[in-house]
mmCIF file of the C-alpha atoms, coordinates in Angstrom:
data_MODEL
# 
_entry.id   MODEL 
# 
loop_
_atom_site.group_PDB 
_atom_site.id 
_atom_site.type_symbol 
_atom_site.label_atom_id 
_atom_site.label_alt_id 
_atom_site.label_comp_id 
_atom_site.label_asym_id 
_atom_site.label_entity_id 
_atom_site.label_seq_id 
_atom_site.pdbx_PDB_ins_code 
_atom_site.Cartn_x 
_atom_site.Cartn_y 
_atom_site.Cartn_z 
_atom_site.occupancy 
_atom_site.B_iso_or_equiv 
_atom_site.pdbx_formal_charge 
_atom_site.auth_seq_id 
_atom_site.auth_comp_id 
_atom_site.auth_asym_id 
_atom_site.auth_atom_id 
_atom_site.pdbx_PDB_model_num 
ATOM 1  C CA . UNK A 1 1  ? 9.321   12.882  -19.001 1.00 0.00 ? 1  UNK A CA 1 
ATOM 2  C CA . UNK A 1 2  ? 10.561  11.360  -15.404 1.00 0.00 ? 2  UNK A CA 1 
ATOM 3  C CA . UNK A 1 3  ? 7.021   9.837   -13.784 1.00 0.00 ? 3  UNK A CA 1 
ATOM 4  C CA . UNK A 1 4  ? 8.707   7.475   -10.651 1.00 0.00 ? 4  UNK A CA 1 
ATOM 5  C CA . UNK A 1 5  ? 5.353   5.565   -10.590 1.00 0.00 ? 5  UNK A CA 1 
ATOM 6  C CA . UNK A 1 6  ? 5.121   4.941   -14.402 1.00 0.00 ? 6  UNK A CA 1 
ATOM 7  C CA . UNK A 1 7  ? 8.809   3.992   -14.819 1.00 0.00 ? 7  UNK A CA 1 
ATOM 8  C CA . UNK A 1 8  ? 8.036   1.494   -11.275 1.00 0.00 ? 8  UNK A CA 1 
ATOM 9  C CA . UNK A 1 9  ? 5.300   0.013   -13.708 1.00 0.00 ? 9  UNK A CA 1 
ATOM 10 C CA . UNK A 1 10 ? 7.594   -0.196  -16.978 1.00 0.00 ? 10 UNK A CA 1 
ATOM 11 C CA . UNK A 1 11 ? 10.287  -2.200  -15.176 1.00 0.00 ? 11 UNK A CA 1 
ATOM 12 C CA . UNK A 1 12 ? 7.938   -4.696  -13.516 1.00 0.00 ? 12 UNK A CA 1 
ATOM 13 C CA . UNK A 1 13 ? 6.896   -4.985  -17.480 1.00 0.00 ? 13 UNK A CA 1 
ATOM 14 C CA . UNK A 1 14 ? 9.907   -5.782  -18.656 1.00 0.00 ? 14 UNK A CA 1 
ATOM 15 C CA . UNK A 1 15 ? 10.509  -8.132  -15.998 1.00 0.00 ? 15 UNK A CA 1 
ATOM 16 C CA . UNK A 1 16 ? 7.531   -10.086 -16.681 1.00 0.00 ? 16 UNK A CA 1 
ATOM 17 C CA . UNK A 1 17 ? 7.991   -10.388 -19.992 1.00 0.00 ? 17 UNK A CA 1 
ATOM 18 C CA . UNK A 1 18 ? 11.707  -11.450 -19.342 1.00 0.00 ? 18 UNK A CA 1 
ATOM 19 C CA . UNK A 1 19 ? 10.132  -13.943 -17.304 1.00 0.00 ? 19 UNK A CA 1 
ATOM 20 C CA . UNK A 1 20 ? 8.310   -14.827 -20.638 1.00 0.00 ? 20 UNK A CA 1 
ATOM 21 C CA . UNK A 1 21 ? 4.924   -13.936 -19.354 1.00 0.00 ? 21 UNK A CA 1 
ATOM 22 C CA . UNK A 1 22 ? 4.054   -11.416 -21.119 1.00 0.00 ? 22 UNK A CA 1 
ATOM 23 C CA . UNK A 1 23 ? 4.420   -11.243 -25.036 1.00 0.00 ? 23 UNK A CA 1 
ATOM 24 C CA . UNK A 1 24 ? 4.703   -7.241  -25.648 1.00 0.00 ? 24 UNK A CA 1 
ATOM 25 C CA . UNK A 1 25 ? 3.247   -4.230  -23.340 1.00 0.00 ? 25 UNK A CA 1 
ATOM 26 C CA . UNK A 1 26 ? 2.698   -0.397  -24.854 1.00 0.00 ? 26 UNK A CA 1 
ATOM 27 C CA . UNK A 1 27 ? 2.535   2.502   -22.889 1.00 0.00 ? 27 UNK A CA 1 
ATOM 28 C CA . UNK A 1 28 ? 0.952   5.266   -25.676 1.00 0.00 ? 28 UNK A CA 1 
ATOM 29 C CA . UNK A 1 29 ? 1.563   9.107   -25.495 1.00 0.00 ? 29 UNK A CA 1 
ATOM 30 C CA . UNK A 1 30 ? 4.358   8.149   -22.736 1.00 0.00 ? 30 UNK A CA 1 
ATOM 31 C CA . UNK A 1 31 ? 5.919   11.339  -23.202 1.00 0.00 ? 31 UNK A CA 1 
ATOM 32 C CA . UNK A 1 32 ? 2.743   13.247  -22.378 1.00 0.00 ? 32 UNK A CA 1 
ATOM 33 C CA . UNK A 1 33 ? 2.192   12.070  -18.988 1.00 0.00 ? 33 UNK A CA 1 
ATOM 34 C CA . UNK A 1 34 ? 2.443   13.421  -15.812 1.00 0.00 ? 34 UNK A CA 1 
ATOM 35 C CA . UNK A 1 35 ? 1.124   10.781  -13.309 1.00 0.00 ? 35 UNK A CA 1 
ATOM 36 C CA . UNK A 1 36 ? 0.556   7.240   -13.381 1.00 0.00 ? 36 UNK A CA 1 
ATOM 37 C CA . UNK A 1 37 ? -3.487  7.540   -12.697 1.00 0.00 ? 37 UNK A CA 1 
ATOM 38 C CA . UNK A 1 38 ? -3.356  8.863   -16.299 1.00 0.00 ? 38 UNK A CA 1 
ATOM 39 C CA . UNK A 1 39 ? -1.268  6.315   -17.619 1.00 0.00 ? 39 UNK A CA 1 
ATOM 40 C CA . UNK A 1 40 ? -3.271  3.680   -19.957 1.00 0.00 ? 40 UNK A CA 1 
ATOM 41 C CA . UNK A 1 41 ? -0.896  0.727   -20.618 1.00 0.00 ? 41 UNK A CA 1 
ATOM 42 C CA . UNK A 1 42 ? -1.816  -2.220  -22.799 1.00 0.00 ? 42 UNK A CA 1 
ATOM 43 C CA . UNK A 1 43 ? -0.233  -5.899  -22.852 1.00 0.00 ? 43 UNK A CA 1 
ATOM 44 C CA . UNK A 1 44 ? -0.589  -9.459  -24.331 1.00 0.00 ? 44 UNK A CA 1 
ATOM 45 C CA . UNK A 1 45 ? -0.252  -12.162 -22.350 1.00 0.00 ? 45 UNK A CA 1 
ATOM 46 C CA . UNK A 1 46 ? 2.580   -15.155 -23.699 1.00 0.00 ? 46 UNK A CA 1 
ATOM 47 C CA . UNK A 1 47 ? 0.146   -17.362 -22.895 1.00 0.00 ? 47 UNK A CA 1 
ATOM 48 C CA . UNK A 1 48 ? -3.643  -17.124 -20.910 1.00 0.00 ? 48 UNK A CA 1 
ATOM 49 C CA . UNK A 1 49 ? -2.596  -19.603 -18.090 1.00 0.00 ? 49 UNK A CA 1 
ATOM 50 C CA . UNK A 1 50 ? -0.233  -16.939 -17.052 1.00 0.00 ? 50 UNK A CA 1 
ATOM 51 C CA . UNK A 1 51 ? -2.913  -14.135 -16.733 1.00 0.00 ? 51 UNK A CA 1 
ATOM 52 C CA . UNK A 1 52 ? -3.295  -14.431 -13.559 1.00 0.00 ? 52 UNK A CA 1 
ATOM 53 C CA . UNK A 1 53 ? 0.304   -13.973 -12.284 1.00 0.00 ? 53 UNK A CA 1 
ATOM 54 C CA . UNK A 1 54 ? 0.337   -10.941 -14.433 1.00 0.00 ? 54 UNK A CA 1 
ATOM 55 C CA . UNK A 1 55 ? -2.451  -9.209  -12.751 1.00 0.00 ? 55 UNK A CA 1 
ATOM 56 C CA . UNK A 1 56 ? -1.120  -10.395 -8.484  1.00 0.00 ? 56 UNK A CA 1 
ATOM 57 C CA . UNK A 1 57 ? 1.818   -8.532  -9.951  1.00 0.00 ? 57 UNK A CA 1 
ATOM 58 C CA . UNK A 1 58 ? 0.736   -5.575  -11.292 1.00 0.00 ? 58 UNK A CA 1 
ATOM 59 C CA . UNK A 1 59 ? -2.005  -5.475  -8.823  1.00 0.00 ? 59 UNK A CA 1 
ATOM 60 C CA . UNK A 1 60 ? 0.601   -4.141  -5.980  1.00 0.00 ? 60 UNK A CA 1 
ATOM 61 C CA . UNK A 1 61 ? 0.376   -0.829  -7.226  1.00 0.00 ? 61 UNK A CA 1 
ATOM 62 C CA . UNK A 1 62 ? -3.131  0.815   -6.332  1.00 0.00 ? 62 UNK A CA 1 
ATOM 63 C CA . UNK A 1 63 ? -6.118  0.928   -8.702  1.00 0.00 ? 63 UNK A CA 1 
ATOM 64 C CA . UNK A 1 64 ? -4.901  -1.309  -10.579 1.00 0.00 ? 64 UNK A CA 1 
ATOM 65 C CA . UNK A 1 65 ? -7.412  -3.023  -12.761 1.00 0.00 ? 65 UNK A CA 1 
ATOM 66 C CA . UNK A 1 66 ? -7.719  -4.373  -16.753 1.00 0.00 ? 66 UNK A CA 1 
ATOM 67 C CA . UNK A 1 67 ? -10.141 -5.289  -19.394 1.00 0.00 ? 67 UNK A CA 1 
ATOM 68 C CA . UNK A 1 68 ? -10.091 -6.720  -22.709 1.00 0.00 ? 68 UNK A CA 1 
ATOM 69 C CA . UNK A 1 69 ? -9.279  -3.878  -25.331 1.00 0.00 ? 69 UNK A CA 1 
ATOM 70 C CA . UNK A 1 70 ? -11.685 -4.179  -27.544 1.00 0.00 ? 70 UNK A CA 1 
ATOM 71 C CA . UNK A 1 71 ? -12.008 -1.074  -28.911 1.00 0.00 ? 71 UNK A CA 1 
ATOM 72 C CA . UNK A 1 72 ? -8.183  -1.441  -30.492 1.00 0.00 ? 72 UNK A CA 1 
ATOM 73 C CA . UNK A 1 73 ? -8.053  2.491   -31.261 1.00 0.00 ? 73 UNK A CA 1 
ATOM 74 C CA . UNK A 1 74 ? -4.298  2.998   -28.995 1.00 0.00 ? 74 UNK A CA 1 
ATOM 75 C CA . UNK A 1 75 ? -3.250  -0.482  -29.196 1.00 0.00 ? 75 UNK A CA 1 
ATOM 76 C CA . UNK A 1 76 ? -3.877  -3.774  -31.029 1.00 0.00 ? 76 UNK A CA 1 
ATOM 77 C CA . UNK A 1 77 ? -2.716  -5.827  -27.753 1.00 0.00 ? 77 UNK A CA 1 
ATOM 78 C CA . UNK A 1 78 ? -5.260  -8.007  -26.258 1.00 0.00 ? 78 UNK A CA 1 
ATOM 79 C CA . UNK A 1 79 ? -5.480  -6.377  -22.477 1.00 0.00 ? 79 UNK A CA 1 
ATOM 80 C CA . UNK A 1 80 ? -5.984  -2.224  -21.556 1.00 0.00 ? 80 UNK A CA 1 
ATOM 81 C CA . UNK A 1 81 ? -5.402  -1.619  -17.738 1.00 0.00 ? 81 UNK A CA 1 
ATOM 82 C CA . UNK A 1 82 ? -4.728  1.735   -15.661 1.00 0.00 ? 82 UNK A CA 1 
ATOM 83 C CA . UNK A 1 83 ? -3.737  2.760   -12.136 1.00 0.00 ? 83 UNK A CA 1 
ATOM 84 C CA . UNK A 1 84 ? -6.950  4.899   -12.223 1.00 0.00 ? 84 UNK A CA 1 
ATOM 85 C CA . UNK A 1 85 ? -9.804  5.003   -9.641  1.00 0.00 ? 85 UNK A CA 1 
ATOM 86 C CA . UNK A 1 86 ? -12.466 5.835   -11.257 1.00 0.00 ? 86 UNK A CA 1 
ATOM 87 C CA . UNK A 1 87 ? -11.644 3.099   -14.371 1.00 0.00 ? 87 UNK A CA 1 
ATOM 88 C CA . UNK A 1 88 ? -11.321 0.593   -11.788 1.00 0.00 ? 88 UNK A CA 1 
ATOM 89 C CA . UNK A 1 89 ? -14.800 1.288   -10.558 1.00 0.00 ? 89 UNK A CA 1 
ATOM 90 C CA . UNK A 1 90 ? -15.908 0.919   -13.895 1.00 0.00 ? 90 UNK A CA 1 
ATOM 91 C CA . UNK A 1 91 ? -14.442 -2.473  -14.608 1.00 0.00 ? 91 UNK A CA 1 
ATOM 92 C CA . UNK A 1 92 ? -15.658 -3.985  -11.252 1.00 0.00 ? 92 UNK A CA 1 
ATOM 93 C CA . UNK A 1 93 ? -18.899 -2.993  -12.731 1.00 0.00 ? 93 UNK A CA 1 
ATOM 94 C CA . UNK A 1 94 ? -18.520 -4.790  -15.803 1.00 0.00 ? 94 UNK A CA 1 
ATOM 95 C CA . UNK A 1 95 ? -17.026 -7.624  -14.409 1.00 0.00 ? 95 UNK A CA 1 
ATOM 96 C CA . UNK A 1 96 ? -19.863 -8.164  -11.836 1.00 0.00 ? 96 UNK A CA 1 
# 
């Protein structure tokens, strides 16, 4: 399915991890989405002194936010974030 926003998302992926700063990045269930807010993309940084160029990046779309995946039930990469916000709210709680 054509989603603009997600496939905006998906190339600035691939670009970073062209750029070698991101190891690998999933998007689950892709085919069942119809908006980015519902989107829930994982990644893994290449290396953690990169981390914060890959969120100012991805952080120009709104409601952007991220937290460590620990549950590992979609994806076994290290970092969950969404476009979402109501998840955002939740991981500015967290965080603070």
């Amino acid at each position: 399915m054509y989603v603009k926003e997600i496939n905006e998302v998906k190339k600035q992926l691939d670009q970073l991890k062209s750029d070698g700063l991101i190891e690998n990045w999933e998007l689950p269930y892709e085919n069942l989405l119809t908006r980015l807010s519902a989107a829930i993309f994982f990644l893994t940084p290449a290396k953690e002194e990169m981390e914060p160029t890959i969120w100012k990046e991805l952080s120009k779309q709104e409601d952007f936010s991220f937290r460590l995946n620990q549950e590992k039930k979609l994806s076994g990469l290290m970092y969950r974030f969404t476009f979402e916000k109501a998840e955002k709210e939740k991981n500015l709680q967290r965080m603070g």
